[in-house]
C-alpha positions in Angstrom: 49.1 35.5 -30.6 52.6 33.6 -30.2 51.3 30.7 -33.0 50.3 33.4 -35.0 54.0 34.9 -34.9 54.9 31.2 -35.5 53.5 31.2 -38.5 54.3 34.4 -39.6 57.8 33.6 -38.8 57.3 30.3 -40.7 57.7 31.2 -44.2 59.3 34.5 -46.0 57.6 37.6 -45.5 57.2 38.1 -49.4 55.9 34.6 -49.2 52.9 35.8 -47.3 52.1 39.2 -49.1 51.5 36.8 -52.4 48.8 34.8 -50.8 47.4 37.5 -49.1 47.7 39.2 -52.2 46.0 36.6 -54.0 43.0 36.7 -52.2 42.7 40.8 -53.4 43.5 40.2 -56.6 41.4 37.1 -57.2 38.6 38.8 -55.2 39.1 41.6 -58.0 39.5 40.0 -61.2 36.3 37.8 -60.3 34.1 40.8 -60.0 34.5 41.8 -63.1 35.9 39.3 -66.1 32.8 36.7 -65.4 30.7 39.5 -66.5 32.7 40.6 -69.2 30.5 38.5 -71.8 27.0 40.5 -70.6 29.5 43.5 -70.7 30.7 43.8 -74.3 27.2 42.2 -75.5 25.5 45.3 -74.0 28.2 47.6 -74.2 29.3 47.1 -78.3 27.9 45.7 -81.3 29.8 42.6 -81.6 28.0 39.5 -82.0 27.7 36.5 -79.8 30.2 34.8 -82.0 32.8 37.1 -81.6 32.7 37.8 -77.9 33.0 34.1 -77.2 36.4 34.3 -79.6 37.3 37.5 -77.9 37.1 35.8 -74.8 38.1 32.6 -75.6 41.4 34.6 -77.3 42.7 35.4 -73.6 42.9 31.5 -72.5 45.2 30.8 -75.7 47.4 33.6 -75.3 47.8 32.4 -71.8 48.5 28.8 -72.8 51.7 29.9 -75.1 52.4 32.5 -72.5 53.2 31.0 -69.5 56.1 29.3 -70.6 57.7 32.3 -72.2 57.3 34.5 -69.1 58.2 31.5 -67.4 61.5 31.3 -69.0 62.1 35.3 -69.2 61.7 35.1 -65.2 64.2 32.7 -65.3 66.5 35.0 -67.8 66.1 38.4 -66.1 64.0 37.7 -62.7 61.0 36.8 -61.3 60.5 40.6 -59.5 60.7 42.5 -63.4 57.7 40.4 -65.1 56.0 40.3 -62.3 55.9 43.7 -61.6 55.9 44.2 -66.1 52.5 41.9 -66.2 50.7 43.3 -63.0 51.2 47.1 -64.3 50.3 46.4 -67.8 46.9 44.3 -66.5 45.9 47.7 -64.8 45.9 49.0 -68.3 43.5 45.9 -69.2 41.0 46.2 -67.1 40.7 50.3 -67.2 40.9 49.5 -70.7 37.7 47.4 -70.7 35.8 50.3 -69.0 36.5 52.9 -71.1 36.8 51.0 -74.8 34.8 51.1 -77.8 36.2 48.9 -80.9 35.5 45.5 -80.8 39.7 44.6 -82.0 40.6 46.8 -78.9 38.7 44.7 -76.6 40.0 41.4 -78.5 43.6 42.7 -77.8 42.9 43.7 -74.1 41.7 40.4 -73.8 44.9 38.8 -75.2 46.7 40.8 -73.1 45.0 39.6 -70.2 45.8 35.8 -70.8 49.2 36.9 -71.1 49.4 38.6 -67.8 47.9 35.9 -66.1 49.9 33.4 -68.0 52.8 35.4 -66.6 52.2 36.6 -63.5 50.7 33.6 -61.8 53.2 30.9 -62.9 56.2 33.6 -61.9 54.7 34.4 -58.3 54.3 30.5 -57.6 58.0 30.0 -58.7 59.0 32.6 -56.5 57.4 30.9 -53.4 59.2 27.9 -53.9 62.1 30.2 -54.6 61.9 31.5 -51.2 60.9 28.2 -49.2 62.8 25.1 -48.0 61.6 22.4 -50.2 59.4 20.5 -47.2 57.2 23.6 -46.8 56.6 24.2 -50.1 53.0 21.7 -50.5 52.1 24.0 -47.3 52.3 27.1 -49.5 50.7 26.0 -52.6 48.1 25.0 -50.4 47.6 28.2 -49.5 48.2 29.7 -52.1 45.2 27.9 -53.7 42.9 28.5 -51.0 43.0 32.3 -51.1 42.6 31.7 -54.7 39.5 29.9 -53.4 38.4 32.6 -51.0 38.9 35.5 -53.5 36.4 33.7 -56.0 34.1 33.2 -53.7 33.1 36.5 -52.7 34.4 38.3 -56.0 31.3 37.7 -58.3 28.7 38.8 -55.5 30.4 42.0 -55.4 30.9 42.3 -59.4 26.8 41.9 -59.1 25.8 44.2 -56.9 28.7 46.9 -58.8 27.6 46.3 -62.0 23.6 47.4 -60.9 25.7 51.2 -60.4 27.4 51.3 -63.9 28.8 48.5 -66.3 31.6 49.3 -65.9 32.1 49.9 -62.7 33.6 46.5 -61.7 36.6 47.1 -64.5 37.7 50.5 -62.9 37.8 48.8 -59.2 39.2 46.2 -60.6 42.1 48.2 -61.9 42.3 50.8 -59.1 42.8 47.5 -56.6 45.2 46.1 -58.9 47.3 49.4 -58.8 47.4 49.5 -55.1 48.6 45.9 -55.2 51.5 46.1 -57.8 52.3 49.5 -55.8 52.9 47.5 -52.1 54.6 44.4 -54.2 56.9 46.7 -55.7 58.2 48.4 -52.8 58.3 44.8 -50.7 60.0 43.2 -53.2 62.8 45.8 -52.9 62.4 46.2 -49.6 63.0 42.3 -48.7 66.1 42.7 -51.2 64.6 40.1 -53.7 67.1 41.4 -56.4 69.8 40.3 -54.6 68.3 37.1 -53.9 67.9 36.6 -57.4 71.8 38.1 -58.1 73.0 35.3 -56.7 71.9 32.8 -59.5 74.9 31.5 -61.5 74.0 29.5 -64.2 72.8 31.2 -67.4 69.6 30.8 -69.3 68.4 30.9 -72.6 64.7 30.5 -74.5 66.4 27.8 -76.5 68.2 26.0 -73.7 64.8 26.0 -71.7 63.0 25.2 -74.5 65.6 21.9 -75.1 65.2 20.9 -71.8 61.8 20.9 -71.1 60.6 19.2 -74.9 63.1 16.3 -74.0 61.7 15.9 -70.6 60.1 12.4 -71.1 58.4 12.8 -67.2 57.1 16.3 -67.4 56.2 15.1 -71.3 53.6 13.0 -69.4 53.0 15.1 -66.9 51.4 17.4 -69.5 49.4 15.0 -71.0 48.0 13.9 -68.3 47.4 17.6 -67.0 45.7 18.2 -70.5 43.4 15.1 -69.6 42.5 16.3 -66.6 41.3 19.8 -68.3 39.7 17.8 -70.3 37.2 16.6 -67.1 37.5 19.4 -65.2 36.0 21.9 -67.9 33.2 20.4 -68.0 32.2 22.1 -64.6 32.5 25.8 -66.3 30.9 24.6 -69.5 28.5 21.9 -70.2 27.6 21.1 -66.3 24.9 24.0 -66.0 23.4 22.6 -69.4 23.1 19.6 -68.1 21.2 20.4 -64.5 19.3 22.6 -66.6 18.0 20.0 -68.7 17.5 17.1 -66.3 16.3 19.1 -63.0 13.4 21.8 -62.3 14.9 25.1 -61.8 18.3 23.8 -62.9 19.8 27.2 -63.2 19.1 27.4 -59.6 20.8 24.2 -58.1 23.8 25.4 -61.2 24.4 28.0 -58.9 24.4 25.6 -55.5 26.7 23.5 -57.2 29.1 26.0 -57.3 28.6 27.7 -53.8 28.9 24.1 -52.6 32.5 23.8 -54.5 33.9 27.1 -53.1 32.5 25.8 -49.4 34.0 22.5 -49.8 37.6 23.6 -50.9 37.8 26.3 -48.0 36.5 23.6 -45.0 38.5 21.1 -46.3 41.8 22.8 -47.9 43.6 22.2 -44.6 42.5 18.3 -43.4 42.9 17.7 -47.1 46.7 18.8 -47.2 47.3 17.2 -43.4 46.5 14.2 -45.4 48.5 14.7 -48.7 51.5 16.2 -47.1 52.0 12.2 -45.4 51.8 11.0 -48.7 53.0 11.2 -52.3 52.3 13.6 -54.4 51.8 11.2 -56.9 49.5 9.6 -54.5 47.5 12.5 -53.7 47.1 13.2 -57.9 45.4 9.5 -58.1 43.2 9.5 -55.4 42.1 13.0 -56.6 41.5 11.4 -60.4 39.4 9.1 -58.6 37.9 11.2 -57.0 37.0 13.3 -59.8 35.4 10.3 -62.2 33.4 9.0 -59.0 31.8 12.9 -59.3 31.6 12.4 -63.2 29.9 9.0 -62.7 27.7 10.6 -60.1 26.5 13.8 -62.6 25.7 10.8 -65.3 23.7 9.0 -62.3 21.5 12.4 -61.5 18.0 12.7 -61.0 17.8 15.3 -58.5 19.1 17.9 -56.3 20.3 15.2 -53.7 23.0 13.7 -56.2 24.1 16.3 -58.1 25.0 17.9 -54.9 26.7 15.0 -53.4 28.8 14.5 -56.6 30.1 18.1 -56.7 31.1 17.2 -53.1 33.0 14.1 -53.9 34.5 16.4 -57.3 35.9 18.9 -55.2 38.1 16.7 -53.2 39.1 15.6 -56.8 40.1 19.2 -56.9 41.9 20.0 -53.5 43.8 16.9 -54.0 45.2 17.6 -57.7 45.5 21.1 -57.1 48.1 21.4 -54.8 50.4 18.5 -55.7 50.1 19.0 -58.9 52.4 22.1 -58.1 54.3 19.7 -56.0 55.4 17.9 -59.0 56.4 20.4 -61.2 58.7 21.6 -58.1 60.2 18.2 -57.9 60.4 18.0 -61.8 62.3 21.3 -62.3 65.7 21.6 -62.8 66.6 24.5 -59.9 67.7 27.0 -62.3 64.8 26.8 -64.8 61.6 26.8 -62.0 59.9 29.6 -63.8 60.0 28.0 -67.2 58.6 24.3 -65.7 56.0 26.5 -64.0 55.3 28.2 -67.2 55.3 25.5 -69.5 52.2 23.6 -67.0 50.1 25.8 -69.3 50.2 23.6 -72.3 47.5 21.9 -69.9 45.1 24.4 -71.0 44.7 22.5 -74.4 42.5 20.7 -72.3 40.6 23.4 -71.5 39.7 24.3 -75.6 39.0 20.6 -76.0 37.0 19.4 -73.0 34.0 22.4 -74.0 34.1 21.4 -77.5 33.8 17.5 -77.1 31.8 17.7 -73.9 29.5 19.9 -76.2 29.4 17.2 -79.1 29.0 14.4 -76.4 26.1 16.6 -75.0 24.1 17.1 -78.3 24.7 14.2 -79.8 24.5 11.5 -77.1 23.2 12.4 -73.7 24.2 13.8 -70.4 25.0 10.2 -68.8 27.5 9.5 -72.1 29.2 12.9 -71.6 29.8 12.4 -68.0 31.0 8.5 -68.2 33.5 9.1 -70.6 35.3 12.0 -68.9 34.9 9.7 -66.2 37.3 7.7 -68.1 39.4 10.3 -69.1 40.4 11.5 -65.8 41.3 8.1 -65.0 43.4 7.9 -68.0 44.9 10.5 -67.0 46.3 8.8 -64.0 47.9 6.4 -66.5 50.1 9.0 -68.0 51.4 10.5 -64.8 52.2 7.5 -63.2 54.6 6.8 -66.5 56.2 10.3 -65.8 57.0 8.9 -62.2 58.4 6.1 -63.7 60.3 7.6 -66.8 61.8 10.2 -63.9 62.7 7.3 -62.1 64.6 5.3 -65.2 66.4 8.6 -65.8 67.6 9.2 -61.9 67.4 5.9 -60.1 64.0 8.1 -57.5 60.8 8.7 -58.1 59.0 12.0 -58.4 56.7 11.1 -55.4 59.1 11.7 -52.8 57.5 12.1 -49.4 56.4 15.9 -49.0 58.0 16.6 -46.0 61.3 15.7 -45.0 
């Protein structure tokens, strides 16, 4: 009982309500957008073509999105858009129960990325906002566990809903998201985050945000290397089950192993993972993580069997937990105080990686084999690692320190 106090008493109470209510609202968005695809191509007449834009239209709104609620977080406060985004995403998802036209689910879909793209960058900067710079790789490091946690259990729920009504997952969805923005709301005010954010002096502008992070030469190749990264890591949501399936019996099956064994492997090893990073760089952490993820690429192009496939998912993940989390770290050490929100938003220009890795990895895939996809991603991740060890040093030229100051103090 008195560590748990310890901990509670640790970080800002509005601190722990976001990761606790990231688990909910993970759990909740996971039982029902995965299945939005088998949703709208049972549910409407729209063909397979245009559900993958309609889907594929949420993820680009999001990547122009996150720097603009970024920046208008910055401008009016982090407590209006997130509040702004989480009410008008409960109007998304009862939307997707209850609609009909195909142009009104390709706008709910939009408005989706753009919730996300402005809810999730906001709540991290807000964290940071609220804790002393040497506890901040502790949060995102929970924060991205209970991201972990929530997908993990989400889609076997979504399942078992969606055999009592299609859309069944969208209204519980929504109903859980109204309860959360409900509770948020009245902490938020209750904690007296408005006059925490009241206190900011210095003004900000979409133009003066937009100046200042274009002529960032470190967070220039930051991004780059973030959109190589994508690049790799898109590969496990895309052309990875195609390619079990093809080189394994029952491939579908061990697709779906693979992924149990991801979600396992980030929430055994979240913590010893950041025990180890937090004594280290985050630079450091990134490039071990890179490696990590190319020695899982490498291993995928190597697979015969269940045995390997498995291990290099194993070896992946740590790529992941590593990346994750200081990844975050960076961007906090990158941004200027007053403009947090608009650094956070602006990471989502990484999700150009994200449109390219499915296409290439697809080309790769037909065209070439399994073994050649896998290799050369293999070699972009590590390329990757190129470009953000020149942000380090580009930071470094413009203020005599590195970026990969220790964690903790």
């Amino acid at each position: 009982m008195g560590r748990l106090q310890s901990f509670l008493r640790e970080y800002h109470p509005i601190v722990h309500s976001l990761v606790a209510g990231t688990v909910f609202v993970r759990a909740a968005s996971s039982m029902s957008m995965p299945f939005l695809f088998i949703y709208l191509s049972k549910n409407t007449d729209m063909d397979l073509a245009t559900i993958g834009l309609t889907i594929g239209a949420g993820s680009l709104a999001g990547t122009v999105g996150g720097f603009v609620g970024g920046t208008l977080s910055d401008i009016i406060g982090r407590r209006r858009v997130m509040l702004a985004a989480l009410y008008l995403w409960v109007f998304v998802f009862f939307g997707f129960a209850y609609g009909e036209s195909p142009w009104f689910f390709f706008l709910l879909n939009v408005l989706s990325g753009l919730c996300r793209s402005f809810y999730e960058p906001v709540s991290q900067a807000l964290m940071a906002d609220l804790t002393p710079p040497d506890k901040r790789y502790r949060v995102f490091a929970m924060r991205y566990t209970a991201i972990n946690l929530g997908v993990a259990v989400g889609p076997i729920i979504g399942a078992l809903l969606a055999l009592q009504g299609d859309a069944l997952p969208f209204l519980l969805t929504g109903a859980i998201y109204l309860l959360y923005v409900i509770s948020l709301q009245f902490l938020l005010h209750f904690f007296g985050i408005r006059q925490i954010e009241g206190q900011k002096k210095e003004q900000i502008t979409f133009k003066k945000a937009w100046d200042v992070v274009i002529h960032d030469a470190a967070f220039r190749f930051y991004i780059i290397g973030g959109i190589l990264g994508a690049i790799g890591y898109s590969q496990m949501s895309s052309t990875l089950s195609k390619f079990v399936e093809m080189t394994v019996p029952d491939g579908m099956k061990l697709f779906a192993v693979l992924m149990s064994v991801n979600a396992i492997v980030v929430v055994l090893l979240q913590i010893p993972c950041a025990r180890w990073s937090e004594k280290r760089t985050p630079i450091q952490s990134i490039l071990v993580g890179n490696l990590m993820y190319a020695l899982g690429d490498l291993g995928y192009a190597m697979a015969d069997g269940w045995i390997l496939f498995i291990l290099s998912m194993a070896v992946f993940t740590l790529g992941e937990i590593l990346t994750f989390t200081s990844s975050d770290v960076m961007i906090d050490r990158l941004a200027p105080e007053e403009m947090r929100g608009a650094y956070y938003g602006a990471k989502s220009f990484s999700n150009i990686g994200h449109f390219v890795g499915p296409w290439l990895g697809g080309i790769l895939l037909a065209h070439y084999s399994g073994s050649v996809l896998f290799t050369t991603v293999a070699a972009i991740s590590m390329l990757g690692s190129v470009f953000y060890w020149a942000g380090d040093r580009a930071y470094f030229l413009r203020t005599g320190h590195h970026i990969s100051r220790r964690h903790a103090g």
